[in-house]
PAPAKOL-17067 format. One line per field, with one value per residue: residue number from 0; residue in three letters; x, y, z of N, C-alpha, C in turn. Coordinates in Angstrom, 2 decimals, decimal comma, always signed. Example, Ala and Ser with C-alpha at 12.3 -4.5 7.8 and 13.67 -1.06 7.14 Angstrom:
# residues 2
seq: (0 / 1) $
type: (Ala / Ser) $
nu: (+13,19 / +12,85) $
nv: (-5,69 / -2,25) $
nw: (+7,80 / +7,08) $
cau: (+12,30 / +13,67) $
cav: (-4,50 / -1,06) $
caw: (+7,80 / +7,14) $
cu: (+13,20 / +12,90) $
cv: (-3,30 / +0,03) $
cw: (+7,80 / +7,87) $
# end
This chain:
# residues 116
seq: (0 / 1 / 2 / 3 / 4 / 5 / 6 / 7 / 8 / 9 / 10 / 11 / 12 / 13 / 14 / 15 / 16 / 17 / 18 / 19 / 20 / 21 / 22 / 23 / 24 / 25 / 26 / 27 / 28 / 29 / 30 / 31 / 32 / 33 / 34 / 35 / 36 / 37 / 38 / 39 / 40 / 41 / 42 / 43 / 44 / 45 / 46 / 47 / 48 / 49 / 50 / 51 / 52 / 53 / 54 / 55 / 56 / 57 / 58 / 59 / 60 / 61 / 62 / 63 / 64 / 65 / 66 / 67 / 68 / 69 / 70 / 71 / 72 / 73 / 74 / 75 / 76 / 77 / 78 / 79 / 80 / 81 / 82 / 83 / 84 / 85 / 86 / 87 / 88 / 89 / 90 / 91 / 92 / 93 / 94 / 95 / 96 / 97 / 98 / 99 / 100 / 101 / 102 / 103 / 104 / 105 / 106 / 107 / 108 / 109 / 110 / 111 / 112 / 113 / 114 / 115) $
type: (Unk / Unk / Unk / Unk / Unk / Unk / Unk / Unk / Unk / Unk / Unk / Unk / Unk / Unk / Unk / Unk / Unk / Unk / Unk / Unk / Unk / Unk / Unk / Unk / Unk / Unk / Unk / Unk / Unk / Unk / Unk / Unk / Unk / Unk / Unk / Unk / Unk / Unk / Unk / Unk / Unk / Unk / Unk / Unk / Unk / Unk / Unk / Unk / Unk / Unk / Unk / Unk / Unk / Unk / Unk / Unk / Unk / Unk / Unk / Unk / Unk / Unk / Unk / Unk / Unk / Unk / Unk / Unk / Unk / Unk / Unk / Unk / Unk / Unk / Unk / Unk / Unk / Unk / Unk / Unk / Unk / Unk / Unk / Unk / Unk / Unk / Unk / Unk / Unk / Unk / Unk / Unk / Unk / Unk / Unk / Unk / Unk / Unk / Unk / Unk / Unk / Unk / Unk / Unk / Unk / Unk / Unk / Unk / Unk / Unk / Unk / Unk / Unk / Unk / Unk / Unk) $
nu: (+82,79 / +80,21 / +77,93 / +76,75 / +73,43 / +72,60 / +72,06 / +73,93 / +74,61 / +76,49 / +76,21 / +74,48 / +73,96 / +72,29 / +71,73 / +74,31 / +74,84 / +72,63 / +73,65 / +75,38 / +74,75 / +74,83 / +77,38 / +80,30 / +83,18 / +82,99 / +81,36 / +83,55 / +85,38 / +84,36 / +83,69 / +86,31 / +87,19 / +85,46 / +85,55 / +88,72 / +88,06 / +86,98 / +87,80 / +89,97 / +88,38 / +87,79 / +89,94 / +90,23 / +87,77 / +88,08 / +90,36 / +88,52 / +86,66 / +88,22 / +89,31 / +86,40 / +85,28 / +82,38 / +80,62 / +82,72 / +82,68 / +80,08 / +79,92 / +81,99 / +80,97 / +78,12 / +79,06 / +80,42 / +78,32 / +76,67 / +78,20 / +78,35 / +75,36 / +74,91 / +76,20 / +75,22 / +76,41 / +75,23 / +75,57 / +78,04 / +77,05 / +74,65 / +76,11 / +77,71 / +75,84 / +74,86 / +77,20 / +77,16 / +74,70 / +75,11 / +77,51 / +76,14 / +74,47 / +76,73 / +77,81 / +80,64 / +81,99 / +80,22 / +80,76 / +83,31 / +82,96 / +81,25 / +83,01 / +84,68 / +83,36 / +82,71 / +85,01 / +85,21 / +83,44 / +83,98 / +86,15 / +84,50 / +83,42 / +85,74 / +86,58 / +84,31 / +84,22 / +86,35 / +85,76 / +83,89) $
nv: (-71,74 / -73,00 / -75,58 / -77,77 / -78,47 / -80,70 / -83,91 / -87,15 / -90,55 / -91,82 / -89,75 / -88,52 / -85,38 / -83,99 / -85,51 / -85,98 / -82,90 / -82,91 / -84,46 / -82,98 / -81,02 / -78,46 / -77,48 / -76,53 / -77,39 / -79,44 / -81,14 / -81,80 / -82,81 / -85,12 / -87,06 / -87,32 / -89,20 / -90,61 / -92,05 / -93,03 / -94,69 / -96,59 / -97,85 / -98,86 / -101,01 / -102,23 / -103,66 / -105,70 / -106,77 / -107,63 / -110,17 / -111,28 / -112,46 / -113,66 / -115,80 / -117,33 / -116,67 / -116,19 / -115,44 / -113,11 / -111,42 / -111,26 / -108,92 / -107,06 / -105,73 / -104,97 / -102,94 / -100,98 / -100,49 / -99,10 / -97,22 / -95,36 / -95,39 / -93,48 / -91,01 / -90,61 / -91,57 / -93,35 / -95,07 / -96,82 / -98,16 / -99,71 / -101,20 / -102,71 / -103,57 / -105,75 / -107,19 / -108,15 / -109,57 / -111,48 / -112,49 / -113,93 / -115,77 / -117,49 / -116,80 / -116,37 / -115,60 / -114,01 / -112,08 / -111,16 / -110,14 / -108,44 / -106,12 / -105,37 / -103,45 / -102,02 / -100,82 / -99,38 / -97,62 / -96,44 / -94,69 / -92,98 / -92,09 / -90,83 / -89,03 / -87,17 / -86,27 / -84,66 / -82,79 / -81,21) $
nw: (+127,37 / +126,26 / +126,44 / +123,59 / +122,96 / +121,60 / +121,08 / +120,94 / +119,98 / +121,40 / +123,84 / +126,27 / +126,99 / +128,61 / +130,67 / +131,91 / +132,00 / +134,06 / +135,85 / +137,06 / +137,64 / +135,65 / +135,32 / +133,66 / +133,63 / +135,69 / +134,23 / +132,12 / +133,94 / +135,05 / +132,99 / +131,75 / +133,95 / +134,55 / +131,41 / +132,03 / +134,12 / +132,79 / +130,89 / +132,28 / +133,66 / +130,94 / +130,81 / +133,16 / +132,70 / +129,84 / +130,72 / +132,39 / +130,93 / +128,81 / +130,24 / +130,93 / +132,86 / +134,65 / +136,61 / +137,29 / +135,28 / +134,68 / +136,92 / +136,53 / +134,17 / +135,18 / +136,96 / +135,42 / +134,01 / +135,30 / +136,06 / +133,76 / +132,78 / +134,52 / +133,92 / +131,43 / +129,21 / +127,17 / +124,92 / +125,74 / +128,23 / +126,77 / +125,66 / +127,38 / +129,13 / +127,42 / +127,23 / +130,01 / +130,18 / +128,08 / +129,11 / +131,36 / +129,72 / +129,33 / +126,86 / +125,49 / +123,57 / +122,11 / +124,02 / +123,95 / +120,60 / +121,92 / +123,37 / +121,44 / +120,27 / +122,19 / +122,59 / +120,68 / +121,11 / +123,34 / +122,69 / +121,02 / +122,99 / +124,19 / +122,47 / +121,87 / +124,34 / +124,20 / +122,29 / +123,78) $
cau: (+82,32 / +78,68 / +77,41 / +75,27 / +72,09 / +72,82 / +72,41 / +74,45 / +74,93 / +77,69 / +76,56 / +73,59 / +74,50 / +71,06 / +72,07 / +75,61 / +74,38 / +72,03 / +74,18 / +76,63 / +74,33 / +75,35 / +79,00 / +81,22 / +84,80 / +82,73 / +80,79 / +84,31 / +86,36 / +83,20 / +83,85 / +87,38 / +87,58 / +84,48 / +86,40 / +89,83 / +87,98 / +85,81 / +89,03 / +90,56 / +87,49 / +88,00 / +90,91 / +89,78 / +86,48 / +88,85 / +90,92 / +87,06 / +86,27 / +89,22 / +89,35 / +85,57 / +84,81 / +80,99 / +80,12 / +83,44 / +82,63 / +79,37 / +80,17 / +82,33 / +80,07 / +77,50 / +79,88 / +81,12 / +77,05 / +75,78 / +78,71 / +78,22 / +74,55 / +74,14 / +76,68 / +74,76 / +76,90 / +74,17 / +76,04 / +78,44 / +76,25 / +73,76 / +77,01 / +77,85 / +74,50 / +74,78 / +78,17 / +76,83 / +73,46 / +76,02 / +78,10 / +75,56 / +74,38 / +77,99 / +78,61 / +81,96 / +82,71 / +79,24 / +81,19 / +84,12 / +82,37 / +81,02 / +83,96 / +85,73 / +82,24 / +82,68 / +86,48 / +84,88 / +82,66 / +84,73 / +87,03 / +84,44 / +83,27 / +86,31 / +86,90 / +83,30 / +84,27 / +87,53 / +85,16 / +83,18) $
cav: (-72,51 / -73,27 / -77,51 / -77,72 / -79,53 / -81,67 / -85,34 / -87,79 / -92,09 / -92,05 / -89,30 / -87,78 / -84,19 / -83,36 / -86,38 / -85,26 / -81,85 / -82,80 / -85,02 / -82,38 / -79,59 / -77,43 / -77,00 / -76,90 / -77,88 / -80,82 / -82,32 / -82,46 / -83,99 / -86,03 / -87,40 / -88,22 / -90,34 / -91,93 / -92,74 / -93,65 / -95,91 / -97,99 / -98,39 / -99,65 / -101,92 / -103,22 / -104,98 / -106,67 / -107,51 / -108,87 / -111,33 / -112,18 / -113,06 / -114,85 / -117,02 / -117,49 / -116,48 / -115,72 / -113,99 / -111,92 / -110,67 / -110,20 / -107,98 / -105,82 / -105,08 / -104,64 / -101,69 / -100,06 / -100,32 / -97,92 / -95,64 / -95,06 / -94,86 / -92,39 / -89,71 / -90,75 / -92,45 / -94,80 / -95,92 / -97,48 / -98,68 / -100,27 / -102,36 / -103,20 / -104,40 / -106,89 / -108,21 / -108,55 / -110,10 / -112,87 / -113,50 / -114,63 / -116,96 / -118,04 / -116,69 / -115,74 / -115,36 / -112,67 / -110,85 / -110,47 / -109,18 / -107,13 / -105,62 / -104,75 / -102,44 / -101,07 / -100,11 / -97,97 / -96,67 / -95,43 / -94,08 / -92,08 / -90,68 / -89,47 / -87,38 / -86,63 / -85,48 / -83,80 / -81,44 / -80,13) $
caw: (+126,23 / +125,80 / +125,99 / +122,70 / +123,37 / +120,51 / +121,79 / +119,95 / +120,14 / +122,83 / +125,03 / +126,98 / +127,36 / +129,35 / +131,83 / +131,98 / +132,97 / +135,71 / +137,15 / +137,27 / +137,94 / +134,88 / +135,41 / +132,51 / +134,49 / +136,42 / +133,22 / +131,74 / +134,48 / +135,39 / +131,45 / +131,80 / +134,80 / +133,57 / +130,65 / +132,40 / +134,80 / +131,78 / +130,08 / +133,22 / +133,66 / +130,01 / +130,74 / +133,91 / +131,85 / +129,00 / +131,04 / +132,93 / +129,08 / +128,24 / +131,36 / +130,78 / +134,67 / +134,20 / +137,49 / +137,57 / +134,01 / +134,97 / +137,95 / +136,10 / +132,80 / +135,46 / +137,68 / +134,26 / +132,98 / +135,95 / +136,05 / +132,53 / +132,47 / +135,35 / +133,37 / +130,13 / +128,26 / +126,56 / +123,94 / +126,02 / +128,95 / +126,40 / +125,16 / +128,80 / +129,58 / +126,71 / +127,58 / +131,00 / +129,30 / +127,29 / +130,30 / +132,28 / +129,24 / +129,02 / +125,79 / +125,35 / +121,78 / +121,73 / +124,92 / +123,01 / +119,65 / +122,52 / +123,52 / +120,41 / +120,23 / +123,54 / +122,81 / +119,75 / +121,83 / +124,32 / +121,74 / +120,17 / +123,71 / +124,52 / +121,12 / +121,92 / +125,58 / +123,87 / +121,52 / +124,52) $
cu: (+80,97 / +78,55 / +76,43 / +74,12 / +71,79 / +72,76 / +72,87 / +74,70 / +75,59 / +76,95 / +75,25 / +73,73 / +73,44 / +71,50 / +73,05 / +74,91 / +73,25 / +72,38 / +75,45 / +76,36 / +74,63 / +76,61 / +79,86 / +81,80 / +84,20 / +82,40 / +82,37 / +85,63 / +85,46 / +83,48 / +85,06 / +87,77 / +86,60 / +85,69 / +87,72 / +88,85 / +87,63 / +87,00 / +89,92 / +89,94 / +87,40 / +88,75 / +90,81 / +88,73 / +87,12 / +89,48 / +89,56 / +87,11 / +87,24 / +89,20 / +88,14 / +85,06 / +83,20 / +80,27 / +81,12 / +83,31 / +81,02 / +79,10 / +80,64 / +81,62 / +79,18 / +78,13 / +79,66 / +79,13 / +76,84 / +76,64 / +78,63 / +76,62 / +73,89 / +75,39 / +76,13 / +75,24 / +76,84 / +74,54 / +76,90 / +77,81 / +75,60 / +75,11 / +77,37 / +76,98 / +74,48 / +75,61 / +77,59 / +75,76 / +74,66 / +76,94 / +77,02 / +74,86 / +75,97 / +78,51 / +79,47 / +82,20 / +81,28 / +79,98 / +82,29 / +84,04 / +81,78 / +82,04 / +84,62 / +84,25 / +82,40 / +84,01 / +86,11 / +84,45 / +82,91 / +85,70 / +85,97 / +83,63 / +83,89 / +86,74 / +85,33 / +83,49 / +85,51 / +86,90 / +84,04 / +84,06) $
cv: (-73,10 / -74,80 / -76,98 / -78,73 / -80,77 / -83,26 / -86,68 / -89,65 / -92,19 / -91,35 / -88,61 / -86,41 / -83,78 / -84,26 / -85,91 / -83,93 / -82,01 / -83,06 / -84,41 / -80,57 / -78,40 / -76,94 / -77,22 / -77,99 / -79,39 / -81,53 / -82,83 / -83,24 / -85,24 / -87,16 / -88,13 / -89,10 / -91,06 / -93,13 / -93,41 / -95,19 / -97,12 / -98,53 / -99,37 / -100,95 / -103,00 / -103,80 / -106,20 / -107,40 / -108,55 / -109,89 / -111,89 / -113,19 / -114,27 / -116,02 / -117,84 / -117,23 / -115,37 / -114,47 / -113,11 / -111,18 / -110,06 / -109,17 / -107,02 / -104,94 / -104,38 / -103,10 / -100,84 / -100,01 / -98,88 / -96,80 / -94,55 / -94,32 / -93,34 / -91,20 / -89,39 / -91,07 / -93,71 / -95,42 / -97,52 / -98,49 / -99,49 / -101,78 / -103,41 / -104,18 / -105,83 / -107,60 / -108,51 / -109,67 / -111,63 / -113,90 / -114,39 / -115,90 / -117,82 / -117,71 / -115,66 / -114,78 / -113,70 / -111,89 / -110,32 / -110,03 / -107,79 / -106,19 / -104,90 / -103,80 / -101,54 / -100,36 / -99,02 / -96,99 / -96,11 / -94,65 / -92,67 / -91,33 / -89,81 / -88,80 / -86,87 / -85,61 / -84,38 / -82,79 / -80,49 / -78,83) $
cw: (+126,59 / +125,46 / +124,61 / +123,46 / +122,65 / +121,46 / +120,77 / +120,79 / +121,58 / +124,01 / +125,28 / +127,70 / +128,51 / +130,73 / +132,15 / +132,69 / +133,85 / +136,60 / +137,78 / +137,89 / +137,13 / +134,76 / +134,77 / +132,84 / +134,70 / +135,06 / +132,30 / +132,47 / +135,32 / +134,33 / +131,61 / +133,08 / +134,75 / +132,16 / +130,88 / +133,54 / +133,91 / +131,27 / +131,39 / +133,57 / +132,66 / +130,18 / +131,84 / +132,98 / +130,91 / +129,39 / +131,67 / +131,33 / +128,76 / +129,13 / +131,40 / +132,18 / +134,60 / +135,24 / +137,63 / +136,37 / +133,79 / +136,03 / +137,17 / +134,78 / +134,09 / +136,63 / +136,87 / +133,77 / +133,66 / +136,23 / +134,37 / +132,04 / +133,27 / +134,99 / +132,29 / +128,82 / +127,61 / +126,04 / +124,78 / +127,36 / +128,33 / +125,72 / +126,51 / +129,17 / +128,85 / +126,82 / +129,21 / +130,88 / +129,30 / +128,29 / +130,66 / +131,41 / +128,50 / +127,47 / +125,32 / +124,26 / +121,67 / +122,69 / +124,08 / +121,89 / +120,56 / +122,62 / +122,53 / +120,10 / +120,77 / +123,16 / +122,10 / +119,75 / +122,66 / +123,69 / +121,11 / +121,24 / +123,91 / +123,67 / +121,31 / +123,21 / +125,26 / +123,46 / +122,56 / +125,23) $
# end
């Protein structure tokens, strides 16, 4: 099966294949343990949030930003960055509008990483 070149919100197909060197198999199990770890990351991030714990919430936005941006998954990296951003000015209530972003956005990589 053939990557299109198509580049869409969520995902950086050109990044994805460099950092994968062109390889179908890898760009899509590269994809899903991207996606199982961020999701694993959201829930640490969410109790950071809830507890209000500013540098452990910005540690983990800032983990989940660069594994995200160096497969090319902008969408969700550029959300990351901003809950990381909000932590660090203590605001909660904008991390958690963040979040319910990020969940959408990881939702619509991986039906994005499903159709490759």
């Amino acid at each position: 099966m053939e990557f299109s070149h198509q580049q869409s919100a969520q995902l950086d197909r050109d990044q994805l294949r460099e950092v994968t060197f062109d390889d179908e198999i890898l760009m899509r199990e590269i994809l899903a343990a991207l996606i199982d770890d961020t999701r694993r990351q959201m829930l640490l991030l969410d109790a950071a949030i809830r507890e209000q714990d500013a540098p452990r919430c910005m540690r983990l936005a800032h983990y989940s930003k660069g594994a995200c941006a160096n497969v090319g998954a902008r969408g969700a990296a550029t959300i990351l960055k901003e809950i990381e951003s909000k932590a660090a000015n203590r605001e909660f209530p904008g991390c958690e509008a963040a979040m319910s972003r990020l969940a959408r956005e990881v939702d619509l990589l991986h039906s994005e990483a499903a159709a490759l």
